[in-house]
C-alpha positions in Angstrom: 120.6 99.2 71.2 118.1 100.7 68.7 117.4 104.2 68.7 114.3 105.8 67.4 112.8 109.3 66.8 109.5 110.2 68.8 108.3 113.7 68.5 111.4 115.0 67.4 113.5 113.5 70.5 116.0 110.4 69.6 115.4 107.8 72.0 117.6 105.0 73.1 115.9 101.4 73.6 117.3 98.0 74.5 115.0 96.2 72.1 112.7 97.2 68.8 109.4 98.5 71.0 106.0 97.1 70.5 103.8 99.6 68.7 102.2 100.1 72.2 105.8 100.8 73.7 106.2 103.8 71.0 102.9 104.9 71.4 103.3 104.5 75.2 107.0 106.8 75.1 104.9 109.6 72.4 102.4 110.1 75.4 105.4 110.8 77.9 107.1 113.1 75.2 104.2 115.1 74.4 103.3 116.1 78.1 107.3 116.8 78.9 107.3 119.1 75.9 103.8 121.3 75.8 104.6 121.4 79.6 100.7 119.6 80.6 99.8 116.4 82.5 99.0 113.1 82.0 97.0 109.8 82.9 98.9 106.8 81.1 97.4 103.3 81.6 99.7 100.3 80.5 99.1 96.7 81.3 101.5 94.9 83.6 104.3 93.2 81.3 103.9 95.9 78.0 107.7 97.3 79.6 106.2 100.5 81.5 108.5 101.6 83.7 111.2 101.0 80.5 109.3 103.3 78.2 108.7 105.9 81.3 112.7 105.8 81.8 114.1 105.9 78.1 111.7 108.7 76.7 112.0 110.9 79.6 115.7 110.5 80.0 115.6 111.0 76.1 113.4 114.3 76.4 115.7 115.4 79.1 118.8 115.1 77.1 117.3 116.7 73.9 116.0 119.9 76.1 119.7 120.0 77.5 121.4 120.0 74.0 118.8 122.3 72.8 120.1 124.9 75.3 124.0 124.0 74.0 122.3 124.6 70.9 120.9 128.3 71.1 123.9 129.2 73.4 126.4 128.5 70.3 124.0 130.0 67.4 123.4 133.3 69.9 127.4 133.6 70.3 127.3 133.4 66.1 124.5 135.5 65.8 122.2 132.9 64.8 119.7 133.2 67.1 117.1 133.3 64.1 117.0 129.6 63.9 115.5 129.1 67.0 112.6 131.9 66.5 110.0 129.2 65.9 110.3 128.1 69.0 110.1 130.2 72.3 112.3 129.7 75.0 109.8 130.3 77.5 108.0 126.9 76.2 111.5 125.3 76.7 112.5 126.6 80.3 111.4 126.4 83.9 112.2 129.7 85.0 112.2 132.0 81.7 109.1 134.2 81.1 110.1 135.7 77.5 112.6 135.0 74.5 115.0 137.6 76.0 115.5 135.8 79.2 118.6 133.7 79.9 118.4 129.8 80.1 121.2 127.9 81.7 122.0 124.7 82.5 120.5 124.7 85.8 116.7 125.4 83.8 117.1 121.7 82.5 114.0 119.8 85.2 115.0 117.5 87.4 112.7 114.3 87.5 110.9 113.2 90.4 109.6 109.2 90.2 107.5 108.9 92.7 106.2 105.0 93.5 104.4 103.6 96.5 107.1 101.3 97.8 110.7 101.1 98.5 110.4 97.6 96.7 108.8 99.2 93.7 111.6 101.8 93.4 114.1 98.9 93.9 112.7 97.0 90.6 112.8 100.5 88.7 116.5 100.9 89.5 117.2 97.7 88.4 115.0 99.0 85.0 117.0 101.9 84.3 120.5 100.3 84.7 119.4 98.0 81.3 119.2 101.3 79.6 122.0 102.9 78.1 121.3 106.6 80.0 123.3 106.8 83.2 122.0 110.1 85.0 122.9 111.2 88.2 120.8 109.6 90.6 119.6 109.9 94.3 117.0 107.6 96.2 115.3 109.3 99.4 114.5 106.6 102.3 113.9 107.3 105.9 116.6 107.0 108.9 114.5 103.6 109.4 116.1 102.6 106.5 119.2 104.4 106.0 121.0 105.1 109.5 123.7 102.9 109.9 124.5 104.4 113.3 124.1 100.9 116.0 123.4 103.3 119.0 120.7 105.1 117.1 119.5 102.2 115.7 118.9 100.2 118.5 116.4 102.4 119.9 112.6 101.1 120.3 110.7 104.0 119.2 111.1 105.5 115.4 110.2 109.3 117.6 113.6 108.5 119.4 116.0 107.4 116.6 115.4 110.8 115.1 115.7 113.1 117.8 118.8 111.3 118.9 120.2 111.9 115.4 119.5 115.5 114.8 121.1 115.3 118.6 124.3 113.2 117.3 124.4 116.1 114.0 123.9 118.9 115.6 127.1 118.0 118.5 129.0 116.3 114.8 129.3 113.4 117.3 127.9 111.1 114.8 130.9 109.3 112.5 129.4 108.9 109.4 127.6 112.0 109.6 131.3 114.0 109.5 131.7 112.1 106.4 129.2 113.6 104.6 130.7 116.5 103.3 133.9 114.8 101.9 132.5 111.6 100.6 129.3 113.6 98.4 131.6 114.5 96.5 133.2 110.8 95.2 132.8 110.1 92.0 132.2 106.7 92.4 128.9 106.9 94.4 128.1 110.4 92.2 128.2 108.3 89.1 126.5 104.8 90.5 122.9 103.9 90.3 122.2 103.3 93.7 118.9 101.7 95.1 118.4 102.0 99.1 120.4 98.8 99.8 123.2 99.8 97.7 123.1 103.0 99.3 123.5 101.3 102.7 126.2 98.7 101.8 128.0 102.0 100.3 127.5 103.9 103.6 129.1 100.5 105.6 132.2 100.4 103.2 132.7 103.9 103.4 131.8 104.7 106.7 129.6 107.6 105.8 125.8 108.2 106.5 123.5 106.8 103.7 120.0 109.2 105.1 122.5 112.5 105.4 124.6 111.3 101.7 121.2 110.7 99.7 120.2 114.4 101.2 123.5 115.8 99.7 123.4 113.6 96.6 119.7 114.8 95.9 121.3 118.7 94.6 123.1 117.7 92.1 121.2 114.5 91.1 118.8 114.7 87.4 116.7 112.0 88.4 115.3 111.7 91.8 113.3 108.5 93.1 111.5 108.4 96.6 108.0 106.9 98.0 105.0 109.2 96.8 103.6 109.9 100.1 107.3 112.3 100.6 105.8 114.4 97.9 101.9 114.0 98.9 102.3 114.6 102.2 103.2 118.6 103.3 104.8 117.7 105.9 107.7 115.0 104.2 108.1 117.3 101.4 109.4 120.5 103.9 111.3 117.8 105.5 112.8 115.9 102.7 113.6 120.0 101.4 111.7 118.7 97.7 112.2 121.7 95.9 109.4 121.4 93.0 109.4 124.5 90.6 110.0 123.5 87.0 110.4 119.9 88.2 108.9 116.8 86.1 106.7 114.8 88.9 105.7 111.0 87.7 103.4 108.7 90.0 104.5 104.9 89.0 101.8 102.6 90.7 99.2 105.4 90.8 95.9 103.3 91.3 97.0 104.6 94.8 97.5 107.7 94.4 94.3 109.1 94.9 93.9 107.2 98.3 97.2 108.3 99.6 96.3 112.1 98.8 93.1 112.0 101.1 95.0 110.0 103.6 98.1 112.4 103.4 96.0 116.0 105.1 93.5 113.9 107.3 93.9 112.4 110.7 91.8 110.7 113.4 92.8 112.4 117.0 92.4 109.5 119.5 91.5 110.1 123.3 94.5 107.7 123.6 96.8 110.0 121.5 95.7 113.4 123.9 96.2 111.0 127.3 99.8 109.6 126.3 100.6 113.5 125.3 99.4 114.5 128.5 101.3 112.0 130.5 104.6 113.1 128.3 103.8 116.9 129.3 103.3 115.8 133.1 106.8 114.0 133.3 108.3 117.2 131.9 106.6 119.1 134.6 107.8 117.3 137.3 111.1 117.0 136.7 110.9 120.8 136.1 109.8 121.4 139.8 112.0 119.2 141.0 115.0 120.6 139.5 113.2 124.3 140.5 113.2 122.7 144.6 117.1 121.9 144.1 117.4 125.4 142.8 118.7 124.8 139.4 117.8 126.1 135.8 116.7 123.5 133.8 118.6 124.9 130.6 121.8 125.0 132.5 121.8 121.4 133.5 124.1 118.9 131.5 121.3 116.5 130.9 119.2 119.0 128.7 119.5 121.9 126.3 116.6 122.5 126.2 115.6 126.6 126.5 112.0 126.1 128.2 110.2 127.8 131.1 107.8 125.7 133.6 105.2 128.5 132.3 105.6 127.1 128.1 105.3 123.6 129.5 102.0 124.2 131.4 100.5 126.0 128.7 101.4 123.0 126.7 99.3 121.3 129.5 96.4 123.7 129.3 96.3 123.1 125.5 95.6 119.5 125.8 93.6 119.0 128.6 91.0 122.1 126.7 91.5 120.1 123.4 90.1 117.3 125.2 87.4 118.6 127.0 86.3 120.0 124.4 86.0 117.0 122.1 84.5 115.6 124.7 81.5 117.5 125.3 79.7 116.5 122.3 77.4 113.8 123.5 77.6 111.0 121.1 74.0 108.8 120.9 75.1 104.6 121.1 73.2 104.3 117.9 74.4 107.5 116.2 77.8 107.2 113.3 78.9 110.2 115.2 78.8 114.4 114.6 79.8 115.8 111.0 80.4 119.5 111.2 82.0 121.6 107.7 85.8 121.6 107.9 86.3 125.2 109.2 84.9 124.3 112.3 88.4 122.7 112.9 89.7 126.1 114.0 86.7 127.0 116.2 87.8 123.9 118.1 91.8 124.8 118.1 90.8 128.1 119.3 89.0 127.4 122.1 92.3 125.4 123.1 94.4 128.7 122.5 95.6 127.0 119.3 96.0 130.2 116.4 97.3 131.2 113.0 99.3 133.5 115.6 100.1 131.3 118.6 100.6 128.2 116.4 104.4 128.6 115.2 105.6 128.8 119.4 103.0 126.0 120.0 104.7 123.9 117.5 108.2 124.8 118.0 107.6 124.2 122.4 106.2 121.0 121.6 108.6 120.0 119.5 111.4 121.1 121.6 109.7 119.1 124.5 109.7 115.5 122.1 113.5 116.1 121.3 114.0 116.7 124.9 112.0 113.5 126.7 113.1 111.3 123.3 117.0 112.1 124.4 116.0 110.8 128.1 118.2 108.0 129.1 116.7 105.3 131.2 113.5 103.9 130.8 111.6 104.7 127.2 108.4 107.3 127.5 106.1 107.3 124.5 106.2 110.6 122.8 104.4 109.4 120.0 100.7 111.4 121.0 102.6 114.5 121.5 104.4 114.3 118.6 101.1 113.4 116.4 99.2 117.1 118.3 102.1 118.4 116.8 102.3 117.4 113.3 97.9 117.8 113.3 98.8 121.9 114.4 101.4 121.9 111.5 98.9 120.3 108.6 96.2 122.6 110.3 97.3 125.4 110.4 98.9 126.2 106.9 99.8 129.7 105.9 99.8 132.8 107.3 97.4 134.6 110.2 97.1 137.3 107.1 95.1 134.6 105.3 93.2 133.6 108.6 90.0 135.5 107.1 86.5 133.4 107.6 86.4 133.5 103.3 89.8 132.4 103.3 89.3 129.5 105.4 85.9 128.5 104.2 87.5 128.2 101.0 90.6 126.5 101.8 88.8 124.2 103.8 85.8 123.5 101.6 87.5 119.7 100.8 87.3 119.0 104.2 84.6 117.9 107.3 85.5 117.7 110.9 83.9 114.2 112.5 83.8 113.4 115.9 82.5 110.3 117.2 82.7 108.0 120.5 86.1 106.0 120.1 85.1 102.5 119.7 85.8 99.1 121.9 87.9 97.4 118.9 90.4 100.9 118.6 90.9 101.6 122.4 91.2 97.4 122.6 94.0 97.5 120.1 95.6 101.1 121.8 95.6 99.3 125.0 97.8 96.6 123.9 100.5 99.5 123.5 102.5 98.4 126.6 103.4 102.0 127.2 99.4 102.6 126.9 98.5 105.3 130.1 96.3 103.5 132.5 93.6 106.5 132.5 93.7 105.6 128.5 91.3 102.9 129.5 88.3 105.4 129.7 85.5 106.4 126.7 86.2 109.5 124.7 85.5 110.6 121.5 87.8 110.9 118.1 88.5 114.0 116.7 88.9 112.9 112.6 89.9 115.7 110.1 89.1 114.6 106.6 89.6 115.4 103.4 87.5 114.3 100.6 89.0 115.9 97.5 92.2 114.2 96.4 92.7 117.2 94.3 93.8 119.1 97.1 97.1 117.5 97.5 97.5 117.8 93.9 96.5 121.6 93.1 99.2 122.3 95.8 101.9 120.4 93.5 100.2 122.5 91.0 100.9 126.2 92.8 104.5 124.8 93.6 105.3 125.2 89.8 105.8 121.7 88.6 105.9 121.2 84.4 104.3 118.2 84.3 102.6 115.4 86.3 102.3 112.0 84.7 100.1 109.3 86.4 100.8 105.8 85.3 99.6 102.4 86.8 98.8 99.4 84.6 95.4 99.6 86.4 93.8 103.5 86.3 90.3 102.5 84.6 87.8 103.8 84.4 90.1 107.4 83.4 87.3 109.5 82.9 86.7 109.2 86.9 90.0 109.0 87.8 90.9 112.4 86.3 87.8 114.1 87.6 88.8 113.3 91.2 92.3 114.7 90.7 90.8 118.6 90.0 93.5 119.1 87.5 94.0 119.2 84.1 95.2 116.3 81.9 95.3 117.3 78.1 97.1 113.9 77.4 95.7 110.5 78.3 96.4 106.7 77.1 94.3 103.3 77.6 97.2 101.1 76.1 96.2 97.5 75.0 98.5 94.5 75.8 101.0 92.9 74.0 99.9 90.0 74.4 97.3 87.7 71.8 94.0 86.7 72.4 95.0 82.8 72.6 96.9 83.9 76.1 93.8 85.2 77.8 90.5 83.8 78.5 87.4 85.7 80.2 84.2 84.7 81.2 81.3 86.0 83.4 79.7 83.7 85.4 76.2 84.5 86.7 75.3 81.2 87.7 76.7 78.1 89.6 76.3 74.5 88.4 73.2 74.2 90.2 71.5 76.9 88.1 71.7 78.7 91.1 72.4 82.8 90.8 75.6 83.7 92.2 76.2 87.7 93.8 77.9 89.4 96.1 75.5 92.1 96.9 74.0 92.3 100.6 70.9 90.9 100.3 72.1 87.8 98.6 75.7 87.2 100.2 75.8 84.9 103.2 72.6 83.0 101.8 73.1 79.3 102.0 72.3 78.8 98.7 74.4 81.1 97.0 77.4 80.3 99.2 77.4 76.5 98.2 76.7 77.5 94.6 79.7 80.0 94.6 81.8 77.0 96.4 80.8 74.4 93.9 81.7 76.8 91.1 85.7 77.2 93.0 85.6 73.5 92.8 85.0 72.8 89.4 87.3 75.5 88.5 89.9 74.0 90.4 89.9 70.7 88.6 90.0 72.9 85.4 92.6 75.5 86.0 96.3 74.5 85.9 98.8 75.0 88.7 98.2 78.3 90.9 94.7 79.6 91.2 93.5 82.9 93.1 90.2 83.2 94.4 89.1 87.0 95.4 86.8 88.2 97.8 85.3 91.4 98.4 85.9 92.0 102.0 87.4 89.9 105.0 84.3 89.6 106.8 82.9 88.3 103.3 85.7 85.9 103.1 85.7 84.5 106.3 82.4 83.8 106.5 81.6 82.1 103.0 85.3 80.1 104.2 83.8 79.2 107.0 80.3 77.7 105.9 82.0 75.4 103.1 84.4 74.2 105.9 81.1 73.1 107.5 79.4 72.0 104.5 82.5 69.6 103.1 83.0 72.1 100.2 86.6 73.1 101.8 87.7 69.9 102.0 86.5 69.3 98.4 89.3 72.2 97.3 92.0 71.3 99.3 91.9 67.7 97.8 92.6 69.5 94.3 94.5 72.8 95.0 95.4 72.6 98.9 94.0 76.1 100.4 95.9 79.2 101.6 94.0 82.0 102.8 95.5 85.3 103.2 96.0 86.6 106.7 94.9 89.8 107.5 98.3 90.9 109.8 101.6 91.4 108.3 103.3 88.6 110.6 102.5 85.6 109.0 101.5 86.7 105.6 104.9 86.1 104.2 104.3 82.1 105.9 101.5 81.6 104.1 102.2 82.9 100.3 105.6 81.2 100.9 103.8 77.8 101.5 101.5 78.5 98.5 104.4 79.0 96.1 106.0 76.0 97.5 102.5 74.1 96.9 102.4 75.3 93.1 106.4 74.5 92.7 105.8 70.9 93.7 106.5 68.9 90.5 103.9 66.4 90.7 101.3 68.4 92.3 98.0 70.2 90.8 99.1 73.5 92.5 97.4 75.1 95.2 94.6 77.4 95.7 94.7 81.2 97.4 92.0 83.2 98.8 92.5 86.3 99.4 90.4 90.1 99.6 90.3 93.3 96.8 92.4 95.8 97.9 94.5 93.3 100.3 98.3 92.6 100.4 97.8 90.0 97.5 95.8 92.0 95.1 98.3 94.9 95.3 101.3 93.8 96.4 102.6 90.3 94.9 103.4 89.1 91.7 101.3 85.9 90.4 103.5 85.3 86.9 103.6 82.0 85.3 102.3 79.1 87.2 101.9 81.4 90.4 98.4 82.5 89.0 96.9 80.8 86.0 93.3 81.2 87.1 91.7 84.2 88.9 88.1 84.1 90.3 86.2 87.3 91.4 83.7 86.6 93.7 81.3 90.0 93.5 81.7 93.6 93.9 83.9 94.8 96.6 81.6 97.6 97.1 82.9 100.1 99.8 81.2 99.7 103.3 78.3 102.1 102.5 77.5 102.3 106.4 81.0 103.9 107.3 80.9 107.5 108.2 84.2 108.6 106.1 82.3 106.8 103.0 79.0 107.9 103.7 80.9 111.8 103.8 82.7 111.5 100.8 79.5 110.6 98.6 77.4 113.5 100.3 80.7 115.9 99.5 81.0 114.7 96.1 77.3 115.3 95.8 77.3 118.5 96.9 80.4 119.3 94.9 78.5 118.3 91.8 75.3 120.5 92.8 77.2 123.2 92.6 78.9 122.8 88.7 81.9 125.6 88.9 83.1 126.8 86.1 85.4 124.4 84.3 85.4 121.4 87.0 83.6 118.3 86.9 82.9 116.4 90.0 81.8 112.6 90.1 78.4 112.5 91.7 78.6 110.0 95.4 77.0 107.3 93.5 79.5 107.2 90.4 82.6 107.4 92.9 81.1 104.4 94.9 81.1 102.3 91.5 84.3 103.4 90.4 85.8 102.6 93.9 84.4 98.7 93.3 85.6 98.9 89.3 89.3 99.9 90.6 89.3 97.0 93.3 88.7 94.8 90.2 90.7 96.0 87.9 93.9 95.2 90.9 92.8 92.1 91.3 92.5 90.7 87.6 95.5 92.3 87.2 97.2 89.7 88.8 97.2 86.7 86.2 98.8 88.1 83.2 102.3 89.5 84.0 104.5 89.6 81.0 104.2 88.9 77.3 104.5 85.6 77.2 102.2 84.9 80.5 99.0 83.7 80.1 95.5 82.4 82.5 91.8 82.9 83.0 89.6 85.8 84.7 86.2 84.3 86.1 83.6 87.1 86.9 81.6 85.2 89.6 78.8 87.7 89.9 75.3 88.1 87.6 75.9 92.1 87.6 78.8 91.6 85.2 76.7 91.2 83.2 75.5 94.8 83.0 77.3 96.6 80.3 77.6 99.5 82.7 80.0 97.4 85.2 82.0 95.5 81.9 82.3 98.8 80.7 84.4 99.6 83.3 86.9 97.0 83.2 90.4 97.7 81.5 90.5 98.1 77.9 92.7 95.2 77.0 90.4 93.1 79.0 87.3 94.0 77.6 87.5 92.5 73.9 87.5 89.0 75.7 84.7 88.8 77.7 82.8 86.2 77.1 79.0 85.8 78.1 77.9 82.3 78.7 74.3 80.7 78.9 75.4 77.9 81.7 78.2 76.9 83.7 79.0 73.4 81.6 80.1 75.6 78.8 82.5 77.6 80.7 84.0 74.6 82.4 84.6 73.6 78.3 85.7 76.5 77.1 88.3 77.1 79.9 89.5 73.7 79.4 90.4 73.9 76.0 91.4 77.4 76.4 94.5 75.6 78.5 94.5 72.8 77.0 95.8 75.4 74.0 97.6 77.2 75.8 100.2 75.0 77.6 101.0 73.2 74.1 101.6 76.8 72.7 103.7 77.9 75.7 104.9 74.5 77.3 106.7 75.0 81.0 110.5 75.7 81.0 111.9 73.3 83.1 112.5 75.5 85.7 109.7 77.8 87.4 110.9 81.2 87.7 111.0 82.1 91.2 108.5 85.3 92.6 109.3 87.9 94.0 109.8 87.4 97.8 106.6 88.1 99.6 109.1 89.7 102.4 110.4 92.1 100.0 106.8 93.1 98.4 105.8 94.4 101.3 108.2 96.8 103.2 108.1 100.2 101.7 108.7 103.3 102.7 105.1 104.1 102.9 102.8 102.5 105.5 100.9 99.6 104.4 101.0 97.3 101.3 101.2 98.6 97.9 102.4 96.6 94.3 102.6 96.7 90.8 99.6 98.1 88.7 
């Protein structure tokens, strides 16, 4: 295993790097040692998540036996050989040369990715290198409890109250076990993903959720989803203790999404009717154990300590949060009301909701959850209550010394308060909850909270005391905009080319079909006839040129199944399937797996010419799955997946940005609205061409199906190892040529193995232990 020097710090690598590799682990090294950020862009298959390991491992073991170092020459009285180096540039808790540094200074690092499934593949990474650190993996009960009777509840809001039930009575097996077994050396010293963690828990009888929580003091490297350390309300529960910590998004083209998503919320009248109906069983049991004279905290189904007087102020909370939405009068034609973001507490506190009531109003309803969650017999959804409670908690953050009007302006200046008239498809798809309140039925309006400013989340990481951040996706471009919407620094940034040559990738922009006929994606020009049957007879002469697996992306559903839909009437469909048989991405989770299995079977069939896959930007398939090899030789983009420009939330975030860049503080620079809609469409892109080329010796074809590529404004906005191969063409015959000898090339330079490697399970791609898809950059 070849070791190198980078900056100063030996590093240990399986192989000789690429010179993109070292230049790649140099980035990571600089912003670990001046103690700033970073933005690091590396195409998919240049070894990422290798470099990211080794040379912060590396850095991590030079920092340590640079402490060894200065403790030995300051017992010798050598202290002098360190003087051209503070310690306080070295440590995360020293302030001056003359302040102690012990082993405990040495940073922990956080790797933060957006799936279970990612972190999985970046265990597997690090056991190929030679560093063997002490590791811990967070998960969620969900996916660690190995207790059947918690386990087989229905409702996630159960399993956890009937754990902290089972821990707090130690009537939980493999909870007892804790304590002994966190200290084994066998599962101290293993690099453990979430499955190992719970086959270790089985054969050891001990909890995997409660171990990983034990594991995490003493571990040097800790991996979790990236919405535990976004979201304020994981990271106190998850106990993520940040100061002097080294914090590194993997997979961060969604990173900026997740921060927004993580302090927003959309209060349903369906969520404040199912919280009510929780309340109102409460109450009644509570006057009927009052009529048979008892005191609810004394009887042996309950512990809990609560008076009928906290649970109908409880009551009184909800019903006045409710009326009070309510009574804005929302026009049919209107997108709804947008008032500024402090207005959120002029609405709390006209339900008695306070920086000084909101600590008992939390802890009651929290109390009642754990209560009606333990309930045997038949199963009552807690789920609204225990959303009003987490909303009060993200609210409400601080102190009621900090409650001043400036205070709150300020903190809440990233922020509006919507409310509009709940519409027929969310209440449809509420009422198909079977636990769904009858009364749930009626209009109402939705109370949304939402942040614009994924800075927000990130300045708080910021005040927490972190060293370093380092953002890394093999998909971040354009940075420039990507760094001005995280509202922190980053001194230390990288556009990495790919290893690969340029006889492995071709590129083309195609602004008009065979016909002559212009092709675009924009609104005027979308569902035309003409443009649709031009854009389908371009997919089919593709088809007959591209080898084995091609992906075709659109830039919305309704886009998709409408363009499907008019070549299934006009014969065009049937003209694709009889080349590439057609798979089109689902937009539910339950049969998606179906369908990408059948397509990989289609493209494995040894006789066949592959299939064909349609599929959306920013879907399952553009994020989540891997298209290596044969999986994805061609990939068409079918136009701009532009952001629905009439949707309130986007139509909010370009007046904030706006506003935001009116203004020009000192020091920050804010995207204007019209620069953050482009880059939104650029990023979608990016995702989706990211798909063909997945390692070194991978190769295929990008088709830009849309006349405003090119515009050297949009091109320029494509990832830098893409942009040297675009290729401009002055009609469609001599794309179909080029692309044909292109392969033609290319499979006698790289013939097939005999055996296809196998995907990665679409099953597996998905689950995560943050909601909804994510995948590889």
């Amino acid at each position: 295993m070849p070791s190198l020097k980078i900056k100063g710090v030996t590093v240990d690598f399986p192989f000789t790097p690429y010179p993109c590799q070292t230049d790649y682990m140099s980035k990571v090294i600089e912003c670990l040692q001046n103690k700033v950020n970073g933005v690091l862009e590396s195409p998919t298959g240049t070894g990422k998540t290798l470099c990211l390991l080794c040379a912060t491992l590396a850095w991590r073991q030079y920092f340590k036996d640079t402490i060894s170092a200065r403790k030995i020459a300051e017992k010798m009285g050598g202290a002098e050989l360190f003087s051209d180096r503070p310690l306080s540039s070295w440590g995360t808790s020293a302030t001056d040369g003359d302040s102690p540094m012990y082993y405990t200074d040495v940073p922990k690092i956080i790797y933060a990715s957006r799936t279970h499934s990612q972190l999985t593949q970046v265990i597997g990474e690090l056991r190929n290198t030679s560093y063997r650190p002490k590791v811990c993996v967070l998960g969620s009960r969900e996916q660690l409890c190995i207790n059947q009777e918690v386990m087989k509840q229905e409702s996630n809001h159960v399993k956890v109250h009937m754990c902290r039930a089972k821990v707090s009575t130690r009537s939980c097996l493999f909870y007892n076990n804790v304590e002994e077994k966190s200290t084994d050396k066998e599962i101290i010293n293993s690099i453990l993903d979430v499955e190992d963690l719970v086959k270790a828990g089985n054969k050891q009888r001990v909890c995997p959720y409660y171990l990983s929580r034990s594991l995490k003091q003493q571990a040097e490297i800790i991996f979790m989803p990236y919405n535990y350390l976004l979201d304020p309300k994981s990271r106190r529960a998850h106990n993520i203790e940040l100061q002097g910590a080294v914090v590194i998004f993997d997979e961060a083209h969604n990173v900026e999404k997740m921060c927004e998503e993580s302090t927003s919320f959309d209060l349903t009248p369906y969520d404040l009717t199912s919280a009510l109906q929780a309340v109102d069983k409460l109450l009644h049991e509570q006057v009927g154990d009052a009529g048979k004279e008892e005191d609810l905290s004394e009887t042996s189904s309950s512990a809990l300590k609560l008076d009928i007087t906290s649970v109908a102020k409880i009551k009184q909370i909800i019903m006045d949060l409710e009326m009070n939405i309510n009574t804005f009068e929302i026009p049919p034609s209107s997108q709804g009301i947008t008032k500024p973001g402090s207005f959120i507490y002029e609405l709390f506190q006209k339900a008695q909701v306070t920086f000084d009531t909101k600590t008992s109003v939390a802890e009651t309803i929290d109390q009642i959850t754990g209560y009606l969650s333990s309930q045997p017999g038949i199963f009552l959804n807690t789920s609204g209550l225990q959303k009003l409670g987490d909303i009060i908690q993200l609210v409400f953050v601080g102190e009621a010394a900090e409650a001043s009007g400036v205070h709150l302006e300020k903190r809440t200046r990233q922020f509006k308060v919507h409310i509009h008239a709940d519409t027929s498809s969310s209440r449809k798809k509420q009422n198909a909850d079977v636990w769904a309140p009858a009364s749930s039925k009626k209009q109402g309006n939705v109370l949304s909270y939402w942040c614009f400013s994924p800075g927000f989340s990130m300045q708080e990481l910021v005040q927490q005391g972190v060293r370093s951040i380092i953002l890394t996706s093999g998909t971040l471009s354009p940075l420039s905009s990507f760094t001005a919407e995280m509202q922190i620094p980053f001194p230390v940034s990288l556009e990495n080319p790919h290893v690969i040559q340029r006889d492995q990738i071709f590129v083309s922009v195609i602004d008009k079909g065979p016909d002559g006929t212009i092709l675009s994606s924009a609104f005027d020009r979308r569902f035309l006839p003409a443009n649709m049957a031009s854009l389908g007879n371009t997919v089919v002469n593709l088809s007959r040129v591209v080898p084995d697996g091609l992906l075709v992306f659109f830039p919305s559903y309704p886009v998709m199944d409408k363009t499907l839909e008019f070549w299934r009437g006009n014969g065009l469909a049937g003209r694709i399937e009889n080349i590439k048989p057609m798979f089109v991405e689902p937009r539910g989770k339950a049969t998606f797996t179906e369908v990408i299995d059948g397509y990989y079977e289609r493209v494995n069939e040894p006789n066949g010419r592959g299939g064909s896959f349609f599929a959306v930007c920013r879907g399952k398939a553009s994020e989540g799955l891997d298209f290596a090899n044969s999986y994805g030789r061609g990939v068409v983009i079918t136009g701009l997946p532009f952001p629905p420009r009439m949707d309130p939330r986007v139509t909010l975030k370009m007046q904030y940005l706006d506003e935001m860049s009116r203004k020009r503080e000192a020091g920050v620079k804010y995207l204007s609205g019209q620069e953050w809609y482009r880059q939104q469409a650029s990023r979608a892109v990016n995702q989706a061409i990211g798909r063909v080329i997945r390692h070194r010796e991978d190769y295929g074809a990008i088709f830009l199906c849309d006349q405003r590529f090119k515009g050297t404004d949009v091109r320029a906005q494509l990832p830098s190892w893409v942009r040297p191969h675009v290729k401009l063409y002055d009609s469609f015959g001599c794309v179909v040529r080029d692309a044909a000898q292109f392969f033609r090339v290319a499979q006698k330079l790289r013939p097939p193995s005999e055996k296809k490697p196998a995907p990665l399970p679409a099953s597996s791609s998905l689950c995560g232990g943050a909601s909804g898809s994510g995948g590889g950059g």
